[in-house]
LOMAR-862052 format. One record per residue (C-alpha): x, y, z. Coordinates in pm, 1 decimal, decimal comma. Layout:
% LOMAR-862052
xx->X yy->Y zz->Z
...
END
This chain:
% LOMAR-862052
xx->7703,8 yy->-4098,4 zz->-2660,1
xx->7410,2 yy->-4005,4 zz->-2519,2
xx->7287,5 yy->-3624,7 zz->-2542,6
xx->7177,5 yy->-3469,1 zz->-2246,8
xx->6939,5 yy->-3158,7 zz->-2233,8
xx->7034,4 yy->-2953,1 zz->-1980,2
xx->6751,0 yy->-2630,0 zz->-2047,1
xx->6466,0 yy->-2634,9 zz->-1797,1
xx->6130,0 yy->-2762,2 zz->-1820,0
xx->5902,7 yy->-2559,7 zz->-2030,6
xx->5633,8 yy->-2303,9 zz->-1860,6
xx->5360,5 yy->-2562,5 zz->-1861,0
xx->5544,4 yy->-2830,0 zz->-1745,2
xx->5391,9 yy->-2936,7 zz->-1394,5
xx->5030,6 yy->-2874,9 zz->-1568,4
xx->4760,2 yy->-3137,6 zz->-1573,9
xx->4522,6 yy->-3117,3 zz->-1919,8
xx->4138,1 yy->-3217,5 zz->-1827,0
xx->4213,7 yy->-3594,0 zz->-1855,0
xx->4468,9 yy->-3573,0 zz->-1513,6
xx->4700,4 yy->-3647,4 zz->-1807,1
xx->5014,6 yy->-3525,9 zz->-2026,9
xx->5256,9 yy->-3679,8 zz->-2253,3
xx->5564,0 yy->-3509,8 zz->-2369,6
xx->5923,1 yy->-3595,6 zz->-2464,3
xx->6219,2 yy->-3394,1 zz->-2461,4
xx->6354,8 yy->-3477,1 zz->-2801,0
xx->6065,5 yy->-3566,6 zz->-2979,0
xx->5870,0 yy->-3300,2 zz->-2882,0
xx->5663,3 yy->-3520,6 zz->-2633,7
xx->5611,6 yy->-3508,2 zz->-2252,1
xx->5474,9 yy->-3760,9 zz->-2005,3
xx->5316,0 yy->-3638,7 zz->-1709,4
xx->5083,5 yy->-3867,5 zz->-1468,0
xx->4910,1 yy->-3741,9 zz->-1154,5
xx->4927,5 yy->-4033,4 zz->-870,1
xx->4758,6 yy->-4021,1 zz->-523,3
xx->4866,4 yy->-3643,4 zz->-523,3
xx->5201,0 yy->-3631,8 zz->-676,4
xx->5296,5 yy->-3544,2 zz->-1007,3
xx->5546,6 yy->-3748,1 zz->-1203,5
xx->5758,6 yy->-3610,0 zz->-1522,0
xx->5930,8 yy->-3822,0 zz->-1708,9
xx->6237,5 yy->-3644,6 zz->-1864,8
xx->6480,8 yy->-3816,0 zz->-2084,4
xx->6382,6 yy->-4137,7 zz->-1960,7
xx->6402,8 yy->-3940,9 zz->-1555,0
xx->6101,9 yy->-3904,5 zz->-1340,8
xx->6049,9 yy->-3585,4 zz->-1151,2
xx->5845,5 yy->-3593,2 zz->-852,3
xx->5638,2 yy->-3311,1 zz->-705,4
xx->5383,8 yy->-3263,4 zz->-454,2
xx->5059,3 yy->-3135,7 zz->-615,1
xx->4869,5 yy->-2806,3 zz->-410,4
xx->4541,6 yy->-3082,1 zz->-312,9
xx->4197,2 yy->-2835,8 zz->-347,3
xx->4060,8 yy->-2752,8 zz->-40,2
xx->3665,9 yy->-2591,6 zz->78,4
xx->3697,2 yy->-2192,5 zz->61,0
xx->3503,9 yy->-2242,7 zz->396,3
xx->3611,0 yy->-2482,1 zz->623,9
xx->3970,0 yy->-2536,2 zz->457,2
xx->3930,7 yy->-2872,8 zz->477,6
xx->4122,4 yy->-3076,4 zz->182,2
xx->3928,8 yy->-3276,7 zz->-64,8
xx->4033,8 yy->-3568,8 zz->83,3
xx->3911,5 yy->-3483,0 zz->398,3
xx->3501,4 yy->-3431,2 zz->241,1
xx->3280,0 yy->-3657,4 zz->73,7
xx->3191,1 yy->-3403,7 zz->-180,5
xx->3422,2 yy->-3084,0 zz->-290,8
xx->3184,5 yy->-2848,7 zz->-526,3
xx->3427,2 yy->-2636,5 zz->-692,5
xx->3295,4 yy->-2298,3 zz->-849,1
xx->3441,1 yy->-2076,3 zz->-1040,3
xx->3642,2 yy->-1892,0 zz->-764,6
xx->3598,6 yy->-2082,4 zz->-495,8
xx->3504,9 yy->-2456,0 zz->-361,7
xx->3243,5 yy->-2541,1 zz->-66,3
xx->3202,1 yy->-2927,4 zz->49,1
xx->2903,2 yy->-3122,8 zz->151,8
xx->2969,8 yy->-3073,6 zz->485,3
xx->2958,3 yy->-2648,5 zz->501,8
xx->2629,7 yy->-2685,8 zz->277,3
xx->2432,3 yy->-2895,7 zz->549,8
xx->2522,6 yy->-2643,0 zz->783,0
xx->2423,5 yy->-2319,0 zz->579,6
xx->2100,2 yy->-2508,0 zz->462,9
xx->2024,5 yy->-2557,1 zz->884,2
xx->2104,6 yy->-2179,2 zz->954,0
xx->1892,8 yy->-2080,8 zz->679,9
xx->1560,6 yy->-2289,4 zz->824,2
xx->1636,2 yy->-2137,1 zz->1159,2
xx->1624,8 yy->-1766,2 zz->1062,0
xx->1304,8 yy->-1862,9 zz->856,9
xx->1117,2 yy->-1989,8 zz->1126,9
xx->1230,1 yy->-1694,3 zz->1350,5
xx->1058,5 yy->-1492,5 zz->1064,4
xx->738,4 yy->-1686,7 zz->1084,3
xx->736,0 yy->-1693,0 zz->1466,4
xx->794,7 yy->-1289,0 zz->1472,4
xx->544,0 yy->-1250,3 zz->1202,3
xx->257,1 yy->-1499,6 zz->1395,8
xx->374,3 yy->-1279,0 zz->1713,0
xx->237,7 yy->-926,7 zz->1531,0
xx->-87,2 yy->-1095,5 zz->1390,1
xx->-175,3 yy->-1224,7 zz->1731,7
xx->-395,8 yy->-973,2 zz->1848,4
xx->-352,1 yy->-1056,2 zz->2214,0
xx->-45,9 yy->-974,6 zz->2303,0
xx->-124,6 yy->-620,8 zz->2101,9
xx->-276,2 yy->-330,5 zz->2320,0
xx->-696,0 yy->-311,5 zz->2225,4
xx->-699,6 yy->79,8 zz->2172,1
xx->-1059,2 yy->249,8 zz->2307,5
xx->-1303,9 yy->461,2 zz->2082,4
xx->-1145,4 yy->740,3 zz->2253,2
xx->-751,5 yy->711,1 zz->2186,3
xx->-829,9 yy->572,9 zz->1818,9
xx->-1076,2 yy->897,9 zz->1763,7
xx->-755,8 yy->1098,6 zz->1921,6
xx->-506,8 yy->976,7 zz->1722,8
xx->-736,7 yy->1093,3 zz->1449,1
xx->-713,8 yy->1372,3 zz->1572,6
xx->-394,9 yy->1457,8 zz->1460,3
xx->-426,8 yy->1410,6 zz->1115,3
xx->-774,3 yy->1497,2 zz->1007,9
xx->-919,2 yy->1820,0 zz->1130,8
xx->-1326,1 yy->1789,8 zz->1240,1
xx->-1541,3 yy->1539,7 zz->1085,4
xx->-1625,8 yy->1445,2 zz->1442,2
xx->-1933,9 yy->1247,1 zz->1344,0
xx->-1760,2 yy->1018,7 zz->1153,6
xx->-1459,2 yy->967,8 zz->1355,3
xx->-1700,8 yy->865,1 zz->1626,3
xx->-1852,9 yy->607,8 zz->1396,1
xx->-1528,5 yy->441,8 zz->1260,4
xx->-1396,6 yy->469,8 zz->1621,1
xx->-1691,0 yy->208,9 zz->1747,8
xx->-1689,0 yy->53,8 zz->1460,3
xx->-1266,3 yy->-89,9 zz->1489,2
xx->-1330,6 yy->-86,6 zz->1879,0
xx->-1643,6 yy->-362,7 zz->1802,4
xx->-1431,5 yy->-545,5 zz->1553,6
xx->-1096,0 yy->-572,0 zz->1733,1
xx->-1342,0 yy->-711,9 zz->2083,3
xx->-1551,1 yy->-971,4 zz->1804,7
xx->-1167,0 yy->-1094,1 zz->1715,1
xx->-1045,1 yy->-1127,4 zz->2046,4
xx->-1386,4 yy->-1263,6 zz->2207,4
xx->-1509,7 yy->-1542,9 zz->1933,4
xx->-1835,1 yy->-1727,6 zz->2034,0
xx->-1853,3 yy->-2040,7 zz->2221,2
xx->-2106,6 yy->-2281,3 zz->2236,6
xx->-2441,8 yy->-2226,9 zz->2308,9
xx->-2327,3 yy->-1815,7 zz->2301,4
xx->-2434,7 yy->-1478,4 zz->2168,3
xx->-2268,9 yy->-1447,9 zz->1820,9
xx->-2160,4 yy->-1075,8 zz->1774,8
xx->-2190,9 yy->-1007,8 zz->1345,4
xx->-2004,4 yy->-719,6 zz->1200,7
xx->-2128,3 yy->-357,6 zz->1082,4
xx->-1987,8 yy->-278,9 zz->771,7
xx->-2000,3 yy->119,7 zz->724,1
xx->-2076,4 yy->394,6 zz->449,9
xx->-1947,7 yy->674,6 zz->453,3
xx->-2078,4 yy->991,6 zz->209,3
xx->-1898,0 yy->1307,1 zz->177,8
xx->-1823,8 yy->1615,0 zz->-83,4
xx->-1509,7 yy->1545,9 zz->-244,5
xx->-1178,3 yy->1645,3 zz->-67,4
xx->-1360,8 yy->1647,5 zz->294,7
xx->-1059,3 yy->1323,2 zz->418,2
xx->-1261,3 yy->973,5 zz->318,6
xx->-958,1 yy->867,2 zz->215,1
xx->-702,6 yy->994,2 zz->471,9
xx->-953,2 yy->908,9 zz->734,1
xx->-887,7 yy->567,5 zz->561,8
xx->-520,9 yy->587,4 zz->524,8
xx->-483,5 yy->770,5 zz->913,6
xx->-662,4 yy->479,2 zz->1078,0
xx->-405,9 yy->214,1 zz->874,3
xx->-135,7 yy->385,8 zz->1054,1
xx->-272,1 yy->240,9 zz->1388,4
xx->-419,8 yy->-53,0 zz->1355,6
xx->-215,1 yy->-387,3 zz->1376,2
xx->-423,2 yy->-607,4 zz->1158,6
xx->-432,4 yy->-593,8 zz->779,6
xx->-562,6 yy->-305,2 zz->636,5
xx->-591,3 yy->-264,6 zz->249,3
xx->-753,5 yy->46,3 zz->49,0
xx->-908,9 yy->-28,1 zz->-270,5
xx->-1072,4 yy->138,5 zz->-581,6
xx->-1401,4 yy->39,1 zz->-704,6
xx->-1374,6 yy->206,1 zz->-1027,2
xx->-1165,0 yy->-118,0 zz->-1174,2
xx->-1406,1 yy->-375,3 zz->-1116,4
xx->-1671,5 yy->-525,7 zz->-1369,1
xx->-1908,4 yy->-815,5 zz->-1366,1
xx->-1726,2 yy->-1159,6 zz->-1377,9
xx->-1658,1 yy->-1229,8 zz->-1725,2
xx->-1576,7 yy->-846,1 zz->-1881,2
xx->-1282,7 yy->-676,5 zz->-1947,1
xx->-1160,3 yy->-583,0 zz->-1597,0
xx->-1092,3 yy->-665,7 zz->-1223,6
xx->-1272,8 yy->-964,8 zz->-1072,6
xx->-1471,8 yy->-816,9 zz->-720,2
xx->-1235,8 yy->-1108,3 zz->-551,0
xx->-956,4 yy->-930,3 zz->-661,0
xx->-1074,8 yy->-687,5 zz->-364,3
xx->-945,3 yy->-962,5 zz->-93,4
xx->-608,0 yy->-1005,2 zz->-325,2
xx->-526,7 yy->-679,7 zz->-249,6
xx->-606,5 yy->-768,3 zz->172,6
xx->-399,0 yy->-1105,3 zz->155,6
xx->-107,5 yy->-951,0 zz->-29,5
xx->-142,4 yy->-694,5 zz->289,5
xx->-78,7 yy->-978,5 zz->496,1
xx->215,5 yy->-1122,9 zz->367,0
xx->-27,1 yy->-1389,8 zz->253,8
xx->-99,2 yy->-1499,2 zz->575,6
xx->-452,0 yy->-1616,8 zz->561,2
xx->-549,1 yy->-1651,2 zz->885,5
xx->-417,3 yy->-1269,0 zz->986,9
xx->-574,6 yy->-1127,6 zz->651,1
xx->-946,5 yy->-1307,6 zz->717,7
xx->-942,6 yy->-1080,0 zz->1031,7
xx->-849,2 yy->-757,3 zz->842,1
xx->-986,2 yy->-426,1 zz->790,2
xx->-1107,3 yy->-322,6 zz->359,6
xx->-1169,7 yy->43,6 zz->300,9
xx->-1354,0 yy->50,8 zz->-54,0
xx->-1345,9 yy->378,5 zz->-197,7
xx->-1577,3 yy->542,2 zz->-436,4
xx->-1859,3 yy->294,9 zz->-422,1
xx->-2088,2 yy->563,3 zz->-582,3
xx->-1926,2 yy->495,5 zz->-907,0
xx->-2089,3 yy->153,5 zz->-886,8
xx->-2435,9 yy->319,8 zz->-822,2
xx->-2744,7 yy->244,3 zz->-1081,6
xx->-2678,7 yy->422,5 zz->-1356,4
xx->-3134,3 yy->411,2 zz->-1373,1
xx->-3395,1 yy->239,9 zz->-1286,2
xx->-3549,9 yy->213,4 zz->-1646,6
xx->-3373,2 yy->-126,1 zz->-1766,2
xx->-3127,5 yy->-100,2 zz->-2069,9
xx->-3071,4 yy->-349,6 zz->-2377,2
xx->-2694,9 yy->-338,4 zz->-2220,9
xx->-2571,1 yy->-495,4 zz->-1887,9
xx->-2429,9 yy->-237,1 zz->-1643,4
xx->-2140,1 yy->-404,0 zz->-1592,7
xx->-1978,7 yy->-221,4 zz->-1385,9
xx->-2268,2 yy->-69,5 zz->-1220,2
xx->-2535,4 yy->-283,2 zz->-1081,5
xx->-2308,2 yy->-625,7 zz->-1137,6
xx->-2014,6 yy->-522,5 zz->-915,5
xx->-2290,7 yy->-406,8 zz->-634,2
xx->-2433,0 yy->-815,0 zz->-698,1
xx->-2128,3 yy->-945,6 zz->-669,5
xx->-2018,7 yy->-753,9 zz->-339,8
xx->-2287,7 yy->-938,6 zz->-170,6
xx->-2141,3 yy->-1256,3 zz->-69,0
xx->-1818,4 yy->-1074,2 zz->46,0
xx->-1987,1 yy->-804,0 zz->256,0
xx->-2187,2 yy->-1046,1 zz->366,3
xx->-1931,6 yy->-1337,9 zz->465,1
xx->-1873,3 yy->-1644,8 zz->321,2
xx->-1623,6 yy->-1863,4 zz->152,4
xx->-1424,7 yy->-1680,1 zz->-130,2
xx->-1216,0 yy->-1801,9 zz->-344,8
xx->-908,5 yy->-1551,1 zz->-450,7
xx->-621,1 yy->-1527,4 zz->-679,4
xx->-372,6 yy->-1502,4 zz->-516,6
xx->-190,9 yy->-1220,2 zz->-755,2
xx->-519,8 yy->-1068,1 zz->-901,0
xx->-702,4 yy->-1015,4 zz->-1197,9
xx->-716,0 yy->-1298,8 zz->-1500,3
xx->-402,9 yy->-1223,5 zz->-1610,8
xx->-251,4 yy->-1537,0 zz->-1439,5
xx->-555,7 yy->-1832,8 zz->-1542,2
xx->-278,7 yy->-2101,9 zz->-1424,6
xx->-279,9 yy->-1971,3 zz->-1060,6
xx->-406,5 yy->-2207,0 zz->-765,1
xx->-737,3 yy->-2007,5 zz->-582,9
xx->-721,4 yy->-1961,1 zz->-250,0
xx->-1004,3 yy->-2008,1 zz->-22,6
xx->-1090,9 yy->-1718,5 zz->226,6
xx->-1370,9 yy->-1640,2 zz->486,6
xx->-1532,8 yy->-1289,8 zz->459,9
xx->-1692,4 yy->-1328,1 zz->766,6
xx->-1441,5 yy->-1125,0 zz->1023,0
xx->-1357,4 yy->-881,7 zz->755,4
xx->-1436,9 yy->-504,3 zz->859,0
xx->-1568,6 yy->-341,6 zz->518,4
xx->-1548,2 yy->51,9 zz->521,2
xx->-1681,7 yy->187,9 zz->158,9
xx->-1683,7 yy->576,7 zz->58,4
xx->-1786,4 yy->804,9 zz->-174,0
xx->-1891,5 yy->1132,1 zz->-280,0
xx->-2219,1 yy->1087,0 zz->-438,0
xx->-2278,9 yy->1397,1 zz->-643,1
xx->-2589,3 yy->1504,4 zz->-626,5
xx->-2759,5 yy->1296,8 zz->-338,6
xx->-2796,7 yy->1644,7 zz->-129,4
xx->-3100,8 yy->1687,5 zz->-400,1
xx->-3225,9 yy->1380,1 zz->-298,3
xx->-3268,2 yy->1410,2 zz->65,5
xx->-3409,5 yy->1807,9 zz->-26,4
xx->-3674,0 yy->1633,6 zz->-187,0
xx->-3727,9 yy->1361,8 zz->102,1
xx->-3727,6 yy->1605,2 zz->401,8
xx->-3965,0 yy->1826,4 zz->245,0
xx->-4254,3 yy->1582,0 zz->135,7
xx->-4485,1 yy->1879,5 zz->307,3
xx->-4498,9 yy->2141,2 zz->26,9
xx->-4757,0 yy->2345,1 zz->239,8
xx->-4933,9 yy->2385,4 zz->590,1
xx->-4770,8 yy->2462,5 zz->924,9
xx->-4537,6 yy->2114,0 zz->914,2
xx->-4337,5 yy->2292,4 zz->605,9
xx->-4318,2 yy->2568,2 zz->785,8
xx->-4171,5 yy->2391,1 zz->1094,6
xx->-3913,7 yy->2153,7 zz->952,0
xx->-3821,6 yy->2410,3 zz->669,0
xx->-3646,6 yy->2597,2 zz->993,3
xx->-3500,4 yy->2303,4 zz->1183,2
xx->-3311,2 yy->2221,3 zz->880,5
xx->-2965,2 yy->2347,3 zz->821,2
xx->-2963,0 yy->2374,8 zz->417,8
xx->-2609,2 yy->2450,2 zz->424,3
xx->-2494,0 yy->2064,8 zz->492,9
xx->-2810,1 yy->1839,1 zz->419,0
xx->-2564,9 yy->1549,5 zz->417,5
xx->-2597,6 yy->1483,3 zz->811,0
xx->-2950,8 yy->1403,6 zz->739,4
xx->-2872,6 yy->1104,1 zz->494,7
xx->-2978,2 yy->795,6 zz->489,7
xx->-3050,3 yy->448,8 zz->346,8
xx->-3330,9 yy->546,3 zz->151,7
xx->-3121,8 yy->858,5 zz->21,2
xx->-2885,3 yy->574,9 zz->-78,4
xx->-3112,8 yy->373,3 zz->-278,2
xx->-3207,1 yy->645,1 zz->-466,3
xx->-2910,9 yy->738,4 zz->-567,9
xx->-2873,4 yy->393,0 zz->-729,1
xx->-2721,2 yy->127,5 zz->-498,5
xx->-2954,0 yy->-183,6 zz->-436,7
xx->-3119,5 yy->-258,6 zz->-139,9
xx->-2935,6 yy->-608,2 zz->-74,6
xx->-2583,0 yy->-384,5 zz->-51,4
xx->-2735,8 yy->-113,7 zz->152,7
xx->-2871,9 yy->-383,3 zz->352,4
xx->-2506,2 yy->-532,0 zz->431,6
xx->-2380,0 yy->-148,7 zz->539,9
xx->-2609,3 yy->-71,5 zz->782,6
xx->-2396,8 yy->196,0 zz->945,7
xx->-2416,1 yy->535,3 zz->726,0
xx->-2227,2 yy->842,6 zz->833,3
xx->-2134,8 yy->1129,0 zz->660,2
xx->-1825,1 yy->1392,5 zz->640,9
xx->-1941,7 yy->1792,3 zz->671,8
xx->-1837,9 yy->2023,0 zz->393,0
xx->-1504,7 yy->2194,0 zz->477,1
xx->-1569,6 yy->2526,8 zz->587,9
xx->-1341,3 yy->2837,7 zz->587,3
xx->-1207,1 yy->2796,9 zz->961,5
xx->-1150,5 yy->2418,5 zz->894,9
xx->-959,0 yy->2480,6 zz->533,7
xx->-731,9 yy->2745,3 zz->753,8
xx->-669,0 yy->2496,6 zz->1022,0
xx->-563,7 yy->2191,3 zz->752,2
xx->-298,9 yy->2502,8 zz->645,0
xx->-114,0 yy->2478,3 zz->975,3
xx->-230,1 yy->2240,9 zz->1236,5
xx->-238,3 yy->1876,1 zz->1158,2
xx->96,9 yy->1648,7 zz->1250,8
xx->142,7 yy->1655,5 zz->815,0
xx->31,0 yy->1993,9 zz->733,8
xx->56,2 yy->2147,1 zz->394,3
xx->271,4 yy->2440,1 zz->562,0
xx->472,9 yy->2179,8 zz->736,9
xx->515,6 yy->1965,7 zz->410,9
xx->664,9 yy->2291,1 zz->239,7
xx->816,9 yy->2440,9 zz->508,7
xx->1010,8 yy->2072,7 zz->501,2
xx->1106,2 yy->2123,0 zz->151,1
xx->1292,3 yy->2468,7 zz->187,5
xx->1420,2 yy->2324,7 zz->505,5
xx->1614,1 yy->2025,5 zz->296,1
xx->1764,6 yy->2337,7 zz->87,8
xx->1894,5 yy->2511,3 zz->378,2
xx->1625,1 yy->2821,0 zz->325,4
xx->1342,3 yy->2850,1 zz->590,6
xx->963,3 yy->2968,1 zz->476,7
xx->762,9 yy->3191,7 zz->695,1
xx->426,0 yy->3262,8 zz->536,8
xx->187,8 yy->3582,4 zz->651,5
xx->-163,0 yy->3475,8 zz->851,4
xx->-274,7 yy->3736,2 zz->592,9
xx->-127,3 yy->3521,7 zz->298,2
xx->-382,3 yy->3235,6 zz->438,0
xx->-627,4 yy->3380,1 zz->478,2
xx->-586,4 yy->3486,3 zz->96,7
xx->-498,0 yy->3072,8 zz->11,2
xx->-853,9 yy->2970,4 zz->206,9
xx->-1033,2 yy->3234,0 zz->11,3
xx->-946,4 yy->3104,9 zz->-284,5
xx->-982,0 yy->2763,5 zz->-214,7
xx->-1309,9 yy->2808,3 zz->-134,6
xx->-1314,0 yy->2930,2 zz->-481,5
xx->-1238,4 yy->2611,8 zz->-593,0
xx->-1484,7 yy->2453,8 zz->-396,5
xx->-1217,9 yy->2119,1 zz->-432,3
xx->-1225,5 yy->2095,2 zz->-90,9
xx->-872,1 yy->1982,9 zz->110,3
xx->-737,4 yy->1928,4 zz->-254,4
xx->-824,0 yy->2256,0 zz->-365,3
xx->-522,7 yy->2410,1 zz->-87,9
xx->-274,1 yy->2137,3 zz->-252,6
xx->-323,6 yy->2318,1 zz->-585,2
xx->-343,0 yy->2643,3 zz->-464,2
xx->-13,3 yy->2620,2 zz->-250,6
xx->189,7 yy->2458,6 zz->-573,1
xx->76,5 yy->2776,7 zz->-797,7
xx->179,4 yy->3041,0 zz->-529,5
xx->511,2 yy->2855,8 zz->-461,8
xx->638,7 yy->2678,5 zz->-773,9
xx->851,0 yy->2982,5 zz->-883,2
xx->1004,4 yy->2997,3 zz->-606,8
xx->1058,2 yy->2664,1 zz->-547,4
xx->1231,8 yy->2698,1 zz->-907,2
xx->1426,3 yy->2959,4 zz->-847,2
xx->1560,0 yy->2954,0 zz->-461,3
xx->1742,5 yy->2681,8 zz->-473,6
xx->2021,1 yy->2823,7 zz->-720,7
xx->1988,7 yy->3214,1 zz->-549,1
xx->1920,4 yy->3171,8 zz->-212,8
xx->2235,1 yy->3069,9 zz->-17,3
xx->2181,1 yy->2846,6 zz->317,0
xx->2051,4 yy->3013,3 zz->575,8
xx->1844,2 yy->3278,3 zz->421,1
xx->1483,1 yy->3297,9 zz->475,1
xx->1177,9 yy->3318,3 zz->204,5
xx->894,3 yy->3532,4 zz->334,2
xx->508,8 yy->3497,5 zz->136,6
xx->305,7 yy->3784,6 zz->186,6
xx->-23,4 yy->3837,6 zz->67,9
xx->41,6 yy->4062,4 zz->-186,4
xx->294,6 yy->3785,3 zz->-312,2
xx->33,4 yy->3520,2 zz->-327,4
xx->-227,2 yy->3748,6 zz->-505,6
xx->80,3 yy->3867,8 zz->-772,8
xx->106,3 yy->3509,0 zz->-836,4
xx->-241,3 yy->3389,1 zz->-829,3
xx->-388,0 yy->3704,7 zz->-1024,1
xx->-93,8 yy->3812,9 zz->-1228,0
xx->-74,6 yy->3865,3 zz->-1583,8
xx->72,4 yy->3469,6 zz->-1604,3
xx->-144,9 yy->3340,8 zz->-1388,0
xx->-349,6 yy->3013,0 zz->-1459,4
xx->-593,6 yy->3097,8 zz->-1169,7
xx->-838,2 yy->3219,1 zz->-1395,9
xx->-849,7 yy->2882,9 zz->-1631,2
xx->-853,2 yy->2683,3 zz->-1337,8
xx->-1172,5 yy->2826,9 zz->-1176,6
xx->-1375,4 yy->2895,9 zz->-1506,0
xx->-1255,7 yy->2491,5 zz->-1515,9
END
């Protein structure tokens, strides 16, 4: 007689292995399972047991694998062929809307072409005097946004660029005239150090690495970065360190000034496209110089001697007499010039490519107390922004600035000098207020709080100016 089983199937019965196959048998410990144009067949004591099989289907489109000519099956999910092509189409679309939206903001023309006037406005706002030179980089983007938008035709006028210099004390707003005028402008702008670059083949940055910094600006869009704008800043650093010649190279004197010419100039560079030699297995890419606006600044310590010496070649007769009182000793800078230049160490071929020269006037007590309280990101304001975020509000004395000018003046550190001045009078209190002071509450500075904390028994005041 023949013994039936009459327990269920076991908890993996109904299970394909990897090989869509399984062989078992109820007595002898064996089990046969096949898997058949999506049915599963047991066989059980010589039975077969039929089931429908749950077919795999695209986490997308639901479709069923039958349905697809490919199912890709991850490790929670599946996608077919058909759900891919249509991603991969989306995908190209969006890109070239990005490509069209970013040729739309480098084509200047449909951009507004801002006059001398509005950009020397809007400069305004940020940096406080320096009218001179705001007047000079004013023309100077006004001239280079019209040679952009009007290029030469045949047989026509060809308009070349002029690159500027710009010399001022330290802290007098080279650089935030730099950084103000990138806030307007709607072609590449890129601010750069000279201090890292050396002679091609020394430790160091390349001078191309100059138009890496422009291009990466761009989005590496050459054509929008060979129209940009490069401010180089402290060029004096690069000056001649003498004119009596040395056993050593000046590397990174008179080499990077040789090897600024061709890009001041214009020609074809060509540029790593991520900088420096770290990457030797990069491709170069080739850009024209020959649109780019080059700004270049420094403070040139020292150069004020220079031009004392040049405006007073008369040491006697009537002549001395004469210009000694036309001259304003106080701020020889507004009387510098190429030759004052040269003499401080740059070569003639570079001064020769930055034919404009203008120059920033020393901050003066009324200007220091105006960069306190009047310009769109004054330090007040900055501070005043800071208690604000804890709920506390600042209100600091006219007396208590004219007390910070005083000082800074002291420092003779220029705009910077107020920075420093302003963090020594307020860190304490910025330390302590926000775990005493409950929303709401005010913070008043005095001038006899300033002093306490400027002149007090802990102050560093003292260290800082004998510094």
């Amino acid at each position: 007689m023949d013994q039936t089983h009459s327990h269920p199937l076991g908890k993996d019965d109904g299970k394909l292995n990897s090989k869509g196959l399984n062989l078992y048998h109820e007595s002898s410990g064996e089990r046969a399972e096949a898997y058949l144009c999506g049915f599963l067949i047991l066989v059980k004591e010589n039975k077969f047991i039929m089931g429908k099989v749950a077919e795999r289907k695209c986490s997308f489109c639901d479709r069923p694998e039958h349905e697809v000519n490919i199912l890709f099956t991850g490790l929670k999910g599946n996608i077919c062929d058909t759900c891919i092509e249509n991603a991969h189409q989306l995908l190209e679309e969006n890109t070239a809307k990005g490509h069209k939206d970013q040729d739309a903001r480098n084509d200047l023309r449909r951009h507004r072409l801002y006059k001398p006037r509005e950009i020397k406005a809007f400069l305004d706002q940020y940096v406080i005097g320096q009218d001179d030179a705001k007047k000079v980089l004013s023309v100077a983007i006004y001239n280079h946004y019209k040679r952009l938008l009007h290029p030469p035709k045949e047989d026509d006028v060809e308009i070349e660029k002029s690159n500027i210099i710009m010399v001022g004390e330290t802290g007098t707003g080279k650089t935030l005239l730099a950084k103000t005028i990138a806030r307007l402008l709607q072609v590449p702008f890129a601010i750069v150090d000279a201090t890292v670059f050396t002679e091609a083949g020394y430790v160091g940055e390349d001078v191309e690495s100059i138009l890496s910094r422009l291009l990466q600006a761009a989005d590496y869009n050459i054509e929008a970065a060979q129209r940009g704008i490069i401010f180089i800043d402290e060029i004096d650093k690069t000056g001649r360190k003498g004119d009596n010649p040395s056993i050593t190279r000046d590397v990174s004197g008179e080499g990077v000034q040789q090897a600024m010419l061709k890009l001041l100039e214009g020609s074809d560079v060509l540029v790593p496209p991520q900088g420096g030699r770290k990457h030797p297995e990069q491709k170069m890419i080739k850009m024209n110089t020959q649109n780019i606006l080059f700004i270049c600044g420094g403070a040139f310590e020292g150069i004020d001697k220079m031009i004392a010496r040049r405006v007073q070649t008369s040491a006697i007769g009537y002549n001395a007499i004469k210009s000694s009182k036309s001259l304003d000793r106080s701020n020889l800078l507004q009387y510098v010039n190429a030759q004052d230049l040269r003499s401080f160490g740059l070569i003639p071929e570079l001064l020769g490519r930055l034919p404009l020269v203008t120059y920033l006037n020393p901050l003066d007590k009324d200007a220091l107390r105006r960069i306190l309280t009047e310009p769109k990101n004054a330090l007040i304001k900055q501070y005043t922004k800071l208690f604000d975020i804890e709920g506390i509000k600042l209100m600091v004395d006219d007396d208590a600035l004219e007390y910070m000018v005083t000082k800074a003046i002291d420092f003779k550190l220029g705009g910077r000098g107020l920075r420093s001045i302003c963090e020594m009078i307020l860190t304490d209190a910025m330390f302590d207020l926000p775990s005493e002071k409950k929303p709401g509450e005010s913070f008043h500075v005095t001038r006899e709080y300033a002093r306490q904390m400027l002149e007090g028994d802990n102050s560093k005041f003292d260290y800082l100016r004998a510094a």
